[in-house]
C-alpha positions as CSV (number, residue, x, y, z in Angstrom):
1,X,-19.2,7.7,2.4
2,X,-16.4,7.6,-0.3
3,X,-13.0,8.0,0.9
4,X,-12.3,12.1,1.5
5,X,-9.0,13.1,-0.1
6,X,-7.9,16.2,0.9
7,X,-4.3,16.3,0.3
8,X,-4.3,18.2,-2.7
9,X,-1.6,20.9,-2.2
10,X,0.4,17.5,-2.0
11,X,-1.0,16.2,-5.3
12,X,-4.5,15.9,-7.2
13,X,-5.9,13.5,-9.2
14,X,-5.2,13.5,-12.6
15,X,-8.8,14.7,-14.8
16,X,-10.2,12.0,-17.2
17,X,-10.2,14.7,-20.1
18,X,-6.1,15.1,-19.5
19,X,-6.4,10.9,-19.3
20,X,-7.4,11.2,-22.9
21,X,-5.5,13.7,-24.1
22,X,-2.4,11.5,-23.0
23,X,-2.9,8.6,-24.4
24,X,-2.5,9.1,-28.3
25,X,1.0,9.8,-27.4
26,X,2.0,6.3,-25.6
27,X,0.1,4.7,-28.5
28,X,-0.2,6.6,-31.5
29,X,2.1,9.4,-31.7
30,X,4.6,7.9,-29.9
31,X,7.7,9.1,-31.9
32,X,10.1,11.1,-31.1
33,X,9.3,15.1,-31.2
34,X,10.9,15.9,-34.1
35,X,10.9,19.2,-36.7
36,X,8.3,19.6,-39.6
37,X,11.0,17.3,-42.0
38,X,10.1,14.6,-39.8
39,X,8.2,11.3,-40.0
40,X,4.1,12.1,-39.2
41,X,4.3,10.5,-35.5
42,X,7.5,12.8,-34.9
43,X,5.6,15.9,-35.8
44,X,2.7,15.4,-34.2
45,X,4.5,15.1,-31.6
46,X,6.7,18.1,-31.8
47,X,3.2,19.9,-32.5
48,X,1.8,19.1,-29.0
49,X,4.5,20.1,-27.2
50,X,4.3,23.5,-28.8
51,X,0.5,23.2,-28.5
52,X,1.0,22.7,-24.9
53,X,3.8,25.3,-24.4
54,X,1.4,28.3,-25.7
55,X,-1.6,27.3,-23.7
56,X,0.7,27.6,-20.0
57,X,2.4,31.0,-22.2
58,X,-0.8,32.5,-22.4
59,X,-2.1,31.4,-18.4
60,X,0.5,33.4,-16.8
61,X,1.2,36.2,-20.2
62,X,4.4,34.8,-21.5
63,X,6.0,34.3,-24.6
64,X,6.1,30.4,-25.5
65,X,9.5,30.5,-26.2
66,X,9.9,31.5,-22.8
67,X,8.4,27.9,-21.1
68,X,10.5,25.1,-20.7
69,X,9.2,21.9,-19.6
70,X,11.3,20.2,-16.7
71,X,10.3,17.3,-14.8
72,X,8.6,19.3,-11.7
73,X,9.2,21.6,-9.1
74,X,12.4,20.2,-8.1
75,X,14.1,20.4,-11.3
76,X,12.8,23.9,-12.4
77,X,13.4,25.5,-8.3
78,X,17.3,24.1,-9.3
79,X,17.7,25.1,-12.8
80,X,16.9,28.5,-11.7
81,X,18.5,29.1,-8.9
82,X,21.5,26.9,-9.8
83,X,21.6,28.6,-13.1
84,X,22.1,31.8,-11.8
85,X,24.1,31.0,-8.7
86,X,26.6,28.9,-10.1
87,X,27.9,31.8,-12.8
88,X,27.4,34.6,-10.5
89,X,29.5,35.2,-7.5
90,X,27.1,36.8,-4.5
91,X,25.0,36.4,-1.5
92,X,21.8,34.4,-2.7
93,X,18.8,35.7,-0.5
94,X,15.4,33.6,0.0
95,X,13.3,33.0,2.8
96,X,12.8,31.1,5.5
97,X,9.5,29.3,4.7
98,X,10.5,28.3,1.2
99,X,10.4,24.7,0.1
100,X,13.1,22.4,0.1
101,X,14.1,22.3,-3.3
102,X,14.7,26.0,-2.8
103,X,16.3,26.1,0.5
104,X,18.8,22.7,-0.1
105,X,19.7,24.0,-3.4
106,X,20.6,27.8,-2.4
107,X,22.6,26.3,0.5
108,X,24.2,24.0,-1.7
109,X,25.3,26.8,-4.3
110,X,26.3,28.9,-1.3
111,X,28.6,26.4,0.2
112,X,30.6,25.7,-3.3
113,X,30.9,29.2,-4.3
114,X,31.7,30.7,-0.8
115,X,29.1,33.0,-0.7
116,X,26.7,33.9,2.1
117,X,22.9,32.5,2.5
118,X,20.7,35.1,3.0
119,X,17.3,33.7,4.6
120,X,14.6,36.4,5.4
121,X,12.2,35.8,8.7
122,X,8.8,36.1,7.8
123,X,5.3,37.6,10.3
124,X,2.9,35.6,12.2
125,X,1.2,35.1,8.9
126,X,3.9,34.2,6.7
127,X,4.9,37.2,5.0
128,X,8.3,37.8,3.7
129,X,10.0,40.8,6.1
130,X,10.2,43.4,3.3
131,X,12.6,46.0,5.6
132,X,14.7,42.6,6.0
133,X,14.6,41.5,2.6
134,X,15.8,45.3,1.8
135,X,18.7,45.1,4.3
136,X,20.1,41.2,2.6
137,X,19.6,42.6,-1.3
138,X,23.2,43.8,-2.0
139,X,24.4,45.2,-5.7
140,X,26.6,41.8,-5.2
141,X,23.2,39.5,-4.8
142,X,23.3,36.4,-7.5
143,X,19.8,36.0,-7.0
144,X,17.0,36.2,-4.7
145,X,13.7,33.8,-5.1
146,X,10.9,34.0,-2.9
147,X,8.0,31.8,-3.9
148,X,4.4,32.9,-4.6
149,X,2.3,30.3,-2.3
150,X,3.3,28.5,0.9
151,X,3.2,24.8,0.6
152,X,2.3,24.3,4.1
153,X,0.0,27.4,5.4
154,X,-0.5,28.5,1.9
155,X,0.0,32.4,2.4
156,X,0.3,34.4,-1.0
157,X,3.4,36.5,-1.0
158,X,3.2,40.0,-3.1
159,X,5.8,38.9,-5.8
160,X,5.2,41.9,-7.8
161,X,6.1,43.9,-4.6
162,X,9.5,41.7,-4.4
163,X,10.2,42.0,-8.1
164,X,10.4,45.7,-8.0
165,X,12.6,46.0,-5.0
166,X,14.7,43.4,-7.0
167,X,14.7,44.8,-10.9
168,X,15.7,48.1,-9.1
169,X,18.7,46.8,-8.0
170,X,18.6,44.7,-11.1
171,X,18.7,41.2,-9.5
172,X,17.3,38.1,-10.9
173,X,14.2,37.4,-9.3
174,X,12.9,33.9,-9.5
175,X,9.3,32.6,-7.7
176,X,8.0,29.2,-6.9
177,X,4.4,29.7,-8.1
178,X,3.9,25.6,-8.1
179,X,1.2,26.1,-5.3
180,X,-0.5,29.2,-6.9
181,X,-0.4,28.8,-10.4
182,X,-4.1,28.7,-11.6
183,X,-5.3,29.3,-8.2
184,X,-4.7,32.7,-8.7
185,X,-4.4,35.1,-11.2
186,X,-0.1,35.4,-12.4
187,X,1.3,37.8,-15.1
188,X,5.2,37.6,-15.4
189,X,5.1,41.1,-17.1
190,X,3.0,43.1,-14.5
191,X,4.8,41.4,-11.6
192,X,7.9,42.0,-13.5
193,X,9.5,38.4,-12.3
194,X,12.3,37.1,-14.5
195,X,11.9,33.6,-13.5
196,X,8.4,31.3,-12.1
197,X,8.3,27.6,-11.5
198,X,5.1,26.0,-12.5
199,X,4.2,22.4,-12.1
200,X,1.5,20.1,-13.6
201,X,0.3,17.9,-10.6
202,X,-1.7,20.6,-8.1
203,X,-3.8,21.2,-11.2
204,X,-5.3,17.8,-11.8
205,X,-2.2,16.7,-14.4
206,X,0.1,13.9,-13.9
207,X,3.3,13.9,-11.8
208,X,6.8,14.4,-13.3
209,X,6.5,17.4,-15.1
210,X,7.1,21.3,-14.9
211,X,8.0,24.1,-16.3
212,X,10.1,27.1,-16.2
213,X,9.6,30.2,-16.9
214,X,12.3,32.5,-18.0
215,X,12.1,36.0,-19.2
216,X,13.7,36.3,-22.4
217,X,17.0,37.9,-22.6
218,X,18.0,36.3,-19.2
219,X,21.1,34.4,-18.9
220,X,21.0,31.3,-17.2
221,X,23.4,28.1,-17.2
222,X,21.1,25.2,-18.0
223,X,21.4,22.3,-15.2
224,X,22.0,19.0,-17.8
225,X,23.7,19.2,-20.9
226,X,23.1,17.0,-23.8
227,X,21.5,17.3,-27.1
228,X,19.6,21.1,-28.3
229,X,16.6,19.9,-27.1
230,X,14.9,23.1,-25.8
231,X,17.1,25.7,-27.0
232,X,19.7,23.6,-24.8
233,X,18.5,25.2,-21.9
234,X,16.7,21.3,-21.3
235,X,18.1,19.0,-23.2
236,X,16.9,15.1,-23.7
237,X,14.0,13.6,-24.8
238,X,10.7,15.5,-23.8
239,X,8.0,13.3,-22.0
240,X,5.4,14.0,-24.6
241,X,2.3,12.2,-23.0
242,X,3.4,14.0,-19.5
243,X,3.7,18.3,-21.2
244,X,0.6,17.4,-23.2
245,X,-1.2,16.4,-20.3
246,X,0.2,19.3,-18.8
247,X,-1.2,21.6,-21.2
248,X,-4.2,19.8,-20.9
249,X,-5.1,20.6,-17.5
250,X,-4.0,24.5,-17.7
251,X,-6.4,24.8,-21.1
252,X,-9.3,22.9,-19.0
253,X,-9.1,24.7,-15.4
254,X,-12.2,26.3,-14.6
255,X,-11.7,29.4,-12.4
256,X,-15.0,28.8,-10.7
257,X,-13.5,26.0,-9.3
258,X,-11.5,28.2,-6.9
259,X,-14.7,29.7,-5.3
260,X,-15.8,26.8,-4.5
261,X,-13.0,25.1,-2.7
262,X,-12.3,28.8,-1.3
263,X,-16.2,28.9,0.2
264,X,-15.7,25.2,1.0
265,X,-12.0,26.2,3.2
266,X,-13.4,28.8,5.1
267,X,-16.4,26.9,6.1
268,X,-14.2,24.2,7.1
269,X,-12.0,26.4,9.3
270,X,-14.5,28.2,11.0
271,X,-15.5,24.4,12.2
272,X,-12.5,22.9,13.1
273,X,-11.2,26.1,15.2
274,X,-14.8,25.3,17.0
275,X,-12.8,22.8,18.7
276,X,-11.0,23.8,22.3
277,X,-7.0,25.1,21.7
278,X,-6.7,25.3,18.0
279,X,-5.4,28.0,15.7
280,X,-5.2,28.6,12.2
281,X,-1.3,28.9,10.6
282,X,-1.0,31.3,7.9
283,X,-3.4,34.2,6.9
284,X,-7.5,34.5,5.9
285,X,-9.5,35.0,3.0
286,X,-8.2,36.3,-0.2
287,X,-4.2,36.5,1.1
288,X,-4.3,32.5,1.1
289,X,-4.5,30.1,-1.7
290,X,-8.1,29.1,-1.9
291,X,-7.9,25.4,-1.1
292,X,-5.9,25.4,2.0
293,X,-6.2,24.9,5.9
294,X,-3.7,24.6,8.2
295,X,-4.8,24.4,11.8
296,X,-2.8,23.2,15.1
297,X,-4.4,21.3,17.5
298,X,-2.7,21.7,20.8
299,X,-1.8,19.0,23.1
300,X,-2.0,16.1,20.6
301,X,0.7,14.9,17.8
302,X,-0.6,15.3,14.3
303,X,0.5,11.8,12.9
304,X,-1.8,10.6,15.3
305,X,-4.6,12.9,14.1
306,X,-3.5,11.7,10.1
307,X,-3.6,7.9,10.8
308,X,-7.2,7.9,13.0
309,X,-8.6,10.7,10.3
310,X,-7.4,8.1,7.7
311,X,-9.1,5.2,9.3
312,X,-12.1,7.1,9.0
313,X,-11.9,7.7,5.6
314,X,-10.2,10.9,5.2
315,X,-6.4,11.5,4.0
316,X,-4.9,14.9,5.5
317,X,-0.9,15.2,6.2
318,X,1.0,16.7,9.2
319,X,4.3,18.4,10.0
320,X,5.3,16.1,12.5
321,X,8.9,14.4,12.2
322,X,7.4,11.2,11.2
323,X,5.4,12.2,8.4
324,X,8.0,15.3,7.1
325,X,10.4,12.4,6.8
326,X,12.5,14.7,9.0
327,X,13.7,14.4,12.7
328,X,12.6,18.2,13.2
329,X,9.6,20.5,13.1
330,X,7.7,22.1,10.3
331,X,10.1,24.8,9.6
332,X,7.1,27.0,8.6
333,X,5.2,26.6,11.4
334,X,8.7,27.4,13.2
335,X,9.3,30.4,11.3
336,X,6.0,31.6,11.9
337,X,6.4,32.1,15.4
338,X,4.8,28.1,16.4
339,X,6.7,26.2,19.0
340,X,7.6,22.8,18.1
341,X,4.8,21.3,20.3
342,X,2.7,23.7,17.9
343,X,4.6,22.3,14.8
344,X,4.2,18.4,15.2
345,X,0.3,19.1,16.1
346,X,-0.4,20.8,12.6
347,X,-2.6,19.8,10.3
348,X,-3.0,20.8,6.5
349,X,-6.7,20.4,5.2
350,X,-5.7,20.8,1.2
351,X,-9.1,20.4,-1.1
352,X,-9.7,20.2,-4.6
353,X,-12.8,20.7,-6.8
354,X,-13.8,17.1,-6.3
355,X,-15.2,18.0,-2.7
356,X,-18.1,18.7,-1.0
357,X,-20.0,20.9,1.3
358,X,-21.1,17.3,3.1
359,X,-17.5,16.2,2.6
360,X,-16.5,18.9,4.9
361,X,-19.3,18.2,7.8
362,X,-17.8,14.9,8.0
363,X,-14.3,16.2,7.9
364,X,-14.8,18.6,10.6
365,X,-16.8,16.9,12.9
366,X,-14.6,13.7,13.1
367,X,-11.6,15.7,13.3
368,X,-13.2,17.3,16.1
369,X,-13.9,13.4,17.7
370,X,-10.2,12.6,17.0
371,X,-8.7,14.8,18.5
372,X,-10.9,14.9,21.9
373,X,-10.3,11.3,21.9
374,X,-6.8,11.9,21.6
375,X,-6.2,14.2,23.9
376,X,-7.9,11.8,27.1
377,X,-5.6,9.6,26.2
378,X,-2.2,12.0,25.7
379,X,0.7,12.0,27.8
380,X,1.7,15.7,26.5
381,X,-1.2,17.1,28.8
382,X,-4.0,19.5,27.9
383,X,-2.6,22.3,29.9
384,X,-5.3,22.2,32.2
């Protein structure tokens, strides 16, 4: 059997249609976007990007004028949150499951304006403490942001919940929606968010580009500064291939897709929590993104489960120290209510549209042979 890749909540791969769509622009078009005075390649250029910039408008019922392209999740989570933080003097309030380029940035803001970080606990499931989040919103809050889908356990948050509570008090409410956009349905004027990072590479686009959304009207310090490239708010030279195959894969994404890896998911979880002392992290059906899986397997390290998995042809990741690049924990599984034992044995099963209801069988029952194997041999016990 082909090699199983189901990291995707990490990264997809890249569709051949947004292959083609790129490659004009390294070869043909290759100018520099420029206005309508402009030399051909120039414009054609310039006309891509706006191409581009209407179709992600449209997916999530913005204005294009409101999207501005960044260079991922990274950049847009600190553009926003920076943006804010560094002109506003007050608490900045997030939670405790958010990714890092959330959590590092709000602490770095908070440490060189000398205001306090507000992190909200979240339920056994991953949802943001609302009575909590109530009591850390002050009229002095910079900003809160709370993202739309868990990277790890992949529980949907109710942003349009958050947003109220927020334009009430009339705080700038930003969401990471990297892990949800496209996977489920987003409308910045319903849910009322003033700012959303999007991102190109969970969506079968290429790596190194993003977007930002920002409600018009907000004000928001831009994180570079250069030329007027993007009203300023972005300045430098846009990666046209990159936003063009960004707007490639948003225009191309099939909805039915979802069903599929969301049938495939639960199939696979009811399988894999067949095996002895395993739980699912994060919540069922339709309160999780549809591709995702996170189980821990008790009594066994989840590197070890990855690199035997991977010998067998399948490619998950873990929240072990070794693999996290970190010397602690998952801090979701953490903040969940997980002990660290229950943190380093996690697993995240992440699928795209390019798997199969076989794919899965295979998945599930060597995981299931891994991890017994593993266990025999474990010096952390079985608790028997």
């Amino acid at each position: 059997m082909e090699y199983i890749y189901l990291d995707n909540d990490a990264s997809t791969r890249v569709d051949e249609k947004v292959v083609r769509a790129m490659m004009p622009f390294f070869t043909k078009d290759y100018g520099m976007a420029s206005s309508e005075f402009g030399h051909s390649p120039g414009v054609n250029s310039r006309r891509a990007i706006e191409n581009a910039r209407a179709i992600i408008a449209k997916r999530i019922n913005a204005k294009p004028e409101e999207i501005f392209f960044t260079s991922g999740v990274v950049e847009s989570n600190n553009t926003a949150i920076r943006g804010i933080g560094m002109g506003k003097k007050g608490n900045i309030v997030t939670s405790a499951i958010e990714q890092n380029s959330v959590l590092n940035v709000a602490k770095f803001v908070s440490e060189h304006r000398g205001v306090k970080m507000s992190v909200v606990g979240v339920d056994k499931d991953g949802f943001v403490d609302m009575s909590e989040l109530r009591k850390a919103i002050t009229k002095d809050t910079s900003i809160v942001s709370v993202q739309h889908a868990n990277q790890e356990i992949g529980t949907i948050q109710d942003i349009g919940r958050i947003a109220k509570l927020c334009n009430d008090k009339g705080i700038p409410f930003h969401a990471d929606a990297s892990h949800s956009f496209l996977k489920t349905d987003i409308d910045v004027r319903k849910t009322g968010v003033d700012m959303m990072t999007l991102s190109a590479h969970n969506i079968y686009g290429p790596k190194g580009v993003g977007a930002l959304y920002v409600r018009e009207g907000m004000e928001l310090r831009p994180l570079l500064f250069g030329g007027g490239e993007q009203k300023g708010m972005r300045p430098g030279l846009e990666d046209v291939p990159s936003i063009v195959g960004f707007g490639k894969a948003v225009e191309i994404y099939d909805k039915k897709d979802n069903a599929e890896m969301r049938a495939l998911r639960d199939d696979l979880i009811v399988d894999l929590l067949k095996v002895k002392d395993t739980h699912l992290n994060g919540p069922r059906g339709e309160k999780r993104i549809c591709n995702n899986a996170n189980i821990t397997f008790k009594y066994v390290e989840g590197e070890s489960i990855l690199l035997h998995l991977d010998m067998r042809g399948i490619a998950v990741t873990t929240g072990s120290a070794c693999f996290s690049r970190e010397l602690t924990p998952s801090h979701v599984v953490t903040a969940i209510g997980g002990s660290h034992a229950d943190a380093h044995g996690s697993v995240r099963f992440s699928l795209s549209k390019h798997n199969s209801k076989q794919q899965m069988a295979y998945v599930a029952k060597n995981a299931k042979e891994v991890v017994e194997k593993l266990r025999e041999i474990s010096s952390v016990g079985t608790g028997d």
